[in-house]
DSSP file (Angstrom, degrees, kcal/mol; ACC not computed):
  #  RESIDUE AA STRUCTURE BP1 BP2  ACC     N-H-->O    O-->H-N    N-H-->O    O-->H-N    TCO  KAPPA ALPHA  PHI   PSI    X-CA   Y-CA   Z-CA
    1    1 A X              0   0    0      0, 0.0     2,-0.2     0, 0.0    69,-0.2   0.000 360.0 360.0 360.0 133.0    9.3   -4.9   13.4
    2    2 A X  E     -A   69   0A   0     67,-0.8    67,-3.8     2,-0.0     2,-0.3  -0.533 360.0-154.6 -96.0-173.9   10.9   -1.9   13.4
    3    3 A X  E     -A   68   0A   0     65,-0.3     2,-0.3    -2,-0.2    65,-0.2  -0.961   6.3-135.9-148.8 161.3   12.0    0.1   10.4
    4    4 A X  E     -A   67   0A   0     63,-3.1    63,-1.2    -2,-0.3     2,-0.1  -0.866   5.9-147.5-122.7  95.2   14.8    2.9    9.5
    5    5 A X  E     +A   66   0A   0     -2,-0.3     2,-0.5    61,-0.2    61,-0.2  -0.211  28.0 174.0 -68.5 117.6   14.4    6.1    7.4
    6    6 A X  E     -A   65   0A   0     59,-3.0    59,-3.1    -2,-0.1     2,-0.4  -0.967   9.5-172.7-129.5 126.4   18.0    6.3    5.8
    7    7 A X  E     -A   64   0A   0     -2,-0.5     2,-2.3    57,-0.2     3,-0.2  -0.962  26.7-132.3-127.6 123.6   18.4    9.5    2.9
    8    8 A X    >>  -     0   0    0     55,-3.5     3,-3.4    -2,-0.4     4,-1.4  -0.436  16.3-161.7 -44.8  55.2   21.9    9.3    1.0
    9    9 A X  T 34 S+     0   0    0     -2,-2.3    -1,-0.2     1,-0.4     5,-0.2   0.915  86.4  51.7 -54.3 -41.5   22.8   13.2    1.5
   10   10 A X  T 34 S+     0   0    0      1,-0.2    -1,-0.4    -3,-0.2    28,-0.1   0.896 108.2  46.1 -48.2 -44.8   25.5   12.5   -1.6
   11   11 A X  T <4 S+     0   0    0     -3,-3.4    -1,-0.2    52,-0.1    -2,-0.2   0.627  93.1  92.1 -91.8 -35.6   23.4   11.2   -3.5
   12   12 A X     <  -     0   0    0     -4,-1.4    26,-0.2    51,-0.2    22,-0.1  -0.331  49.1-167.0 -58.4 117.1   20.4   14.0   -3.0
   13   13 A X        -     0   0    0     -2,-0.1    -1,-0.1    25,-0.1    27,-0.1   0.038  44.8-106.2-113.8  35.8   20.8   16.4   -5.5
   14   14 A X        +     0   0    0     -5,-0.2    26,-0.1     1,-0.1    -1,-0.0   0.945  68.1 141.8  64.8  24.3   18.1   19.0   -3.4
   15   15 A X        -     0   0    0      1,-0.1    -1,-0.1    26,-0.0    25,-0.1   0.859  47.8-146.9 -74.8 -17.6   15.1   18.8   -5.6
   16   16 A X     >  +     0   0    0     12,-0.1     4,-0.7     1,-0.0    -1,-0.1   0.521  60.8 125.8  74.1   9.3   12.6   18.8   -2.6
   17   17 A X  H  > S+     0   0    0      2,-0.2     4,-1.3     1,-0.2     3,-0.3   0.825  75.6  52.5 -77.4 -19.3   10.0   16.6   -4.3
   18   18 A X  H >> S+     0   0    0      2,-0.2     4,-4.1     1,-0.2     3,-0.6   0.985 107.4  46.0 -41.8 -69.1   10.4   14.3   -1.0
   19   19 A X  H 34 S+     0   0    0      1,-0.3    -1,-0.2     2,-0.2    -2,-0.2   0.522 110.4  59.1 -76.1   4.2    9.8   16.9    1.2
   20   20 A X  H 3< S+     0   0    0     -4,-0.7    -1,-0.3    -3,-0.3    -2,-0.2   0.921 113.1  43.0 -65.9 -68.1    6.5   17.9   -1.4
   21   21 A X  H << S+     0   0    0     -4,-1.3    -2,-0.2    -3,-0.6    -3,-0.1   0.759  82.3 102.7-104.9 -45.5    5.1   14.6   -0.8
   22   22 A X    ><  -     0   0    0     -4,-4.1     3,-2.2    -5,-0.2    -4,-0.0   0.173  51.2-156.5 -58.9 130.4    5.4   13.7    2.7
   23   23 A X  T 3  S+     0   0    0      1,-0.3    -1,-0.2     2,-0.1    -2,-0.0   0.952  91.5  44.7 -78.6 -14.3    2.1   13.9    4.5
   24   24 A X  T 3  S-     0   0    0     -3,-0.1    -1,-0.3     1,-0.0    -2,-0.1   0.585 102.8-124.4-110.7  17.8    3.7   14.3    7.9
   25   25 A X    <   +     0   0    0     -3,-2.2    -2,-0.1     1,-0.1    -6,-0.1   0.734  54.8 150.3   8.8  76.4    6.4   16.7    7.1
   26   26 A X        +     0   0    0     20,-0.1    18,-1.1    18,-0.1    19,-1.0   0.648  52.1  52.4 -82.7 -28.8    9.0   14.8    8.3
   27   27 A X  E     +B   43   0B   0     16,-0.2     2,-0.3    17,-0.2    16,-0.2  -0.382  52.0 168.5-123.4 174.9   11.6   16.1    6.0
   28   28 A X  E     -B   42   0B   0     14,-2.9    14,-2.2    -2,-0.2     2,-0.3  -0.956  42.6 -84.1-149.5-172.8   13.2   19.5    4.9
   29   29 A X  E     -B   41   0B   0     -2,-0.3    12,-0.2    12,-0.2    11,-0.1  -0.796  40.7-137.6 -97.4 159.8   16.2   20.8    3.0
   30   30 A X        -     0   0    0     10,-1.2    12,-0.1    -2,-0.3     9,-0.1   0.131   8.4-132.1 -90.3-165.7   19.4   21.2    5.0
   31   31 A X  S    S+     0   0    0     -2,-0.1     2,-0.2     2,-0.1     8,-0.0   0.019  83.1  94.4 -98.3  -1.2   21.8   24.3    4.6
   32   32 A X        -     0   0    0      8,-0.2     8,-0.4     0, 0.0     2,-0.3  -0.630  69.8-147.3 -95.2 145.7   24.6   22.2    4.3
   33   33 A X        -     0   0    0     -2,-0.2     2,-0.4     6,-0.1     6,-0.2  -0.758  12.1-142.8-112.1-171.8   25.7   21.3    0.6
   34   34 A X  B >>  -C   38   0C   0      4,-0.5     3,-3.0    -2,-0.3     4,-0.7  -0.823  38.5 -73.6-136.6 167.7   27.1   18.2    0.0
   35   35 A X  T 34 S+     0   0    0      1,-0.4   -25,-0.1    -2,-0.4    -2,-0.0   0.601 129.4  59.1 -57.6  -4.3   29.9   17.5   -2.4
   36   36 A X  T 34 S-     0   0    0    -24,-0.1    -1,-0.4   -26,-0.1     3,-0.1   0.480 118.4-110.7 -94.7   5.7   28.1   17.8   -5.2
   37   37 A X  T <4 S+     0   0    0     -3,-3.0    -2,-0.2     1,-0.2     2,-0.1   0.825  77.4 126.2  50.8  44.5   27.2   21.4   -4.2
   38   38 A X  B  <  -C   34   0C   0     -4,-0.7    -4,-0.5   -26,-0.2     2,-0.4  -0.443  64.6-121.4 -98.0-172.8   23.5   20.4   -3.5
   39   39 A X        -     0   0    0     -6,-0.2     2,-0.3    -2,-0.1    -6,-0.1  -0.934  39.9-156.3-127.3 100.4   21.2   21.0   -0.4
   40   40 A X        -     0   0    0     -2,-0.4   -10,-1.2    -8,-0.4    -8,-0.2  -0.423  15.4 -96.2 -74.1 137.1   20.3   17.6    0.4
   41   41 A X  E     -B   29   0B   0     -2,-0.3     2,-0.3   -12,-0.2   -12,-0.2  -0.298  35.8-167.1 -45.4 136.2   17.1   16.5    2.4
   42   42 A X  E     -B   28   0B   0    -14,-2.2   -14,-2.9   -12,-0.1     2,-1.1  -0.930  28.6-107.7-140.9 158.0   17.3   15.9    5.6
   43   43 A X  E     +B   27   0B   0     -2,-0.3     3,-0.3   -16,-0.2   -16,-0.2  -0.734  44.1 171.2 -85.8 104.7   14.7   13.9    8.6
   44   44 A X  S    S+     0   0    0    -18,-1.1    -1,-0.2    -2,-1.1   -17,-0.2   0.694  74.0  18.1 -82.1 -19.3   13.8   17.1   10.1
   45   45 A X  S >  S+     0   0    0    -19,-1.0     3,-1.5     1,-0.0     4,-0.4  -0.632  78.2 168.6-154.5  48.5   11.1   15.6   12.4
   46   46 A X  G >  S+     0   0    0      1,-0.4     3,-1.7    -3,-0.3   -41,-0.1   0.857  70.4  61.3 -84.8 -26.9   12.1   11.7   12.3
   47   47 A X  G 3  S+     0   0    0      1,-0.2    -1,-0.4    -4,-0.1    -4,-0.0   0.148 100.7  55.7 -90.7  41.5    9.8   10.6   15.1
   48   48 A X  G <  S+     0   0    0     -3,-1.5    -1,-0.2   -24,-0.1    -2,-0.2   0.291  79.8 115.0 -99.9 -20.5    6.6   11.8   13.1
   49   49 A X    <   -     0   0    0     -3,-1.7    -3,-0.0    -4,-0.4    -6,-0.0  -0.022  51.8-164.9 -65.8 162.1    7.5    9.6   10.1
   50   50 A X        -     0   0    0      0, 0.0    -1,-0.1     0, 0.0    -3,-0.0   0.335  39.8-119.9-120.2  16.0    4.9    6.9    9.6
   51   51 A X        +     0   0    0      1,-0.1    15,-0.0   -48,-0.0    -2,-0.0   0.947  63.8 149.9  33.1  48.4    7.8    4.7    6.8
   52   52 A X        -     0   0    0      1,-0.1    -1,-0.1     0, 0.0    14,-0.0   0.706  49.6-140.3 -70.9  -6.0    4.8    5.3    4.1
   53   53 A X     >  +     0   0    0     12,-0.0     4,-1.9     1,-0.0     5,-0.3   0.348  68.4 126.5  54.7  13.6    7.5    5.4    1.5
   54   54 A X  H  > S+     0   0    0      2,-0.2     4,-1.5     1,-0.2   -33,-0.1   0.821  71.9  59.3 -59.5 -31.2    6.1    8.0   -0.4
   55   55 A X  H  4 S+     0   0    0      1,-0.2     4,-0.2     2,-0.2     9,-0.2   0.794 106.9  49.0 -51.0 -51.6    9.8    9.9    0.0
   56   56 A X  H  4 S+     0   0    0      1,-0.2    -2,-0.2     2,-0.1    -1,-0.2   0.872 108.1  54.5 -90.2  -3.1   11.5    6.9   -1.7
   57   57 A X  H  < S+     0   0    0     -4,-1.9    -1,-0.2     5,-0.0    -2,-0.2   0.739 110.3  43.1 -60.2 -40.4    9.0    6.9   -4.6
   58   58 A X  S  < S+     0   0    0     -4,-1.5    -3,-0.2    -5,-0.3     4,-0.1   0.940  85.4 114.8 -73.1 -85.1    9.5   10.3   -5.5
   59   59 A X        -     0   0    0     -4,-0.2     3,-0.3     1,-0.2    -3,-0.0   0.835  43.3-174.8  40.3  98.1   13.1   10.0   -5.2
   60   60 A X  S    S+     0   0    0      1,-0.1    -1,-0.2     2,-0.0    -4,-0.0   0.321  88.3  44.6-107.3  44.1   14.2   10.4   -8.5
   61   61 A X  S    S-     0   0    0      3,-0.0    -1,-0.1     0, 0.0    -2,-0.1  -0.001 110.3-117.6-146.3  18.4   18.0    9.7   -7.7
   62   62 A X  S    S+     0   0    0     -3,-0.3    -6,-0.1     1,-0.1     3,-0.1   0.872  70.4 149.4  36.1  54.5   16.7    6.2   -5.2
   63   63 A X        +     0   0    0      1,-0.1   -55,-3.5   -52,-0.1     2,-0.4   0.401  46.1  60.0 -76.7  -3.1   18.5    8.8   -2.6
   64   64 A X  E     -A    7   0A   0    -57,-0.2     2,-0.4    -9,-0.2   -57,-0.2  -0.969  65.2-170.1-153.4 112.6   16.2    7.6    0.3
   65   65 A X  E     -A    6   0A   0    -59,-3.1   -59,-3.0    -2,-0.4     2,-0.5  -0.866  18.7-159.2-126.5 142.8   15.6    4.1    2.0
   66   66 A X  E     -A    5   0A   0     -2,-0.4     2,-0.3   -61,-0.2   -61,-0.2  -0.948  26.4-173.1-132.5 110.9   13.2    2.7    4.3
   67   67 A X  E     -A    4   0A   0    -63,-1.2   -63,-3.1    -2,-0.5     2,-0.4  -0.769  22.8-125.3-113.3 150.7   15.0   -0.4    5.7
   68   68 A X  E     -A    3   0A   0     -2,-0.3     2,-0.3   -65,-0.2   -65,-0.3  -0.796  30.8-169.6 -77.5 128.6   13.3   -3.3    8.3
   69   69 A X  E     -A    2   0A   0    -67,-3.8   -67,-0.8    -2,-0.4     2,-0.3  -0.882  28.1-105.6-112.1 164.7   15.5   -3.8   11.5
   70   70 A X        -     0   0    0     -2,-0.3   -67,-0.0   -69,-0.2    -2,-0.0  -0.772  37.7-110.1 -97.6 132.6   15.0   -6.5   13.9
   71   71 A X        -     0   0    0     -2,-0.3     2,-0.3     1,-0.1    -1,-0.0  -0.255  30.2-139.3 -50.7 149.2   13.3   -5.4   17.4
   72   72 A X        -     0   0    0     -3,-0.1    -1,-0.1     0, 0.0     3,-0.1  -0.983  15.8-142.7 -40.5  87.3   15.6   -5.6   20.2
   73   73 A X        -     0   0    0     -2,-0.3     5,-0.1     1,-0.1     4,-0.1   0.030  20.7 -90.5 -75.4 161.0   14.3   -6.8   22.9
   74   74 A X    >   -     0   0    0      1,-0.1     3,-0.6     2,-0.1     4,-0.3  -0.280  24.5-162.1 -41.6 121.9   14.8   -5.9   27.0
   75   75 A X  G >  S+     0   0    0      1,-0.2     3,-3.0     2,-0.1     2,-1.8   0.925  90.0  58.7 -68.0 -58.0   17.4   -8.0   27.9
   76   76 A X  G 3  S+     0   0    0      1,-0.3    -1,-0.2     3,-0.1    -2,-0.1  -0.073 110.7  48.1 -57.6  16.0   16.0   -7.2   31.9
   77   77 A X  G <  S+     0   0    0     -2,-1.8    -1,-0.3    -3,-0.6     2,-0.3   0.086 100.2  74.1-117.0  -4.7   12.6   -8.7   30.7
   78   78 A X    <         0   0    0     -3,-3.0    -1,-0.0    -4,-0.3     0, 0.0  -0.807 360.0 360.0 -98.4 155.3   13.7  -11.8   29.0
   79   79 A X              0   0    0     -2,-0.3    -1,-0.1    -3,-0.1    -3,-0.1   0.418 360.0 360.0-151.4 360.0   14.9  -14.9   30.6
């Protein structure tokens, strides 16, 4: 299975306890603010994440989801 790091920039009100936590410092703060006038987190580094979910555990605003997708497979290898 694969999986999908998905962070709610609206919903992120910039506290940076994500990007405190993650041991492979995948994430950072942006420079953009977001309608709330915060500086949301952003996957700075996304193919280094390891989906340990330590980012959506700190989360204290559930801003930040780590969803299963279903592999695609080759079509040009299936038959």
């Amino acid at each position: 299975m694969a999986y999908q790091h998905i962070i709610d920039s609206e919903r992120c009100k910039g506290c940076g306890l994500c990007v405190d936590v993650c041991p492979k410092d995948v994430l950072e703060m942006t420079d953009k603010v977001n309608a709330k006038g915060h500086f949301p987190a952003y996957q700075a580094r996304p193919d280094d994440c390891i989906y340990c979910t330590m980012c959506c555990i700190m989360c204290p605003d559930v801003a930040i989801t780590i969803v299963e997708t279903a592999d695609v497979e080759n079509p040009e290898t299936t038959e």
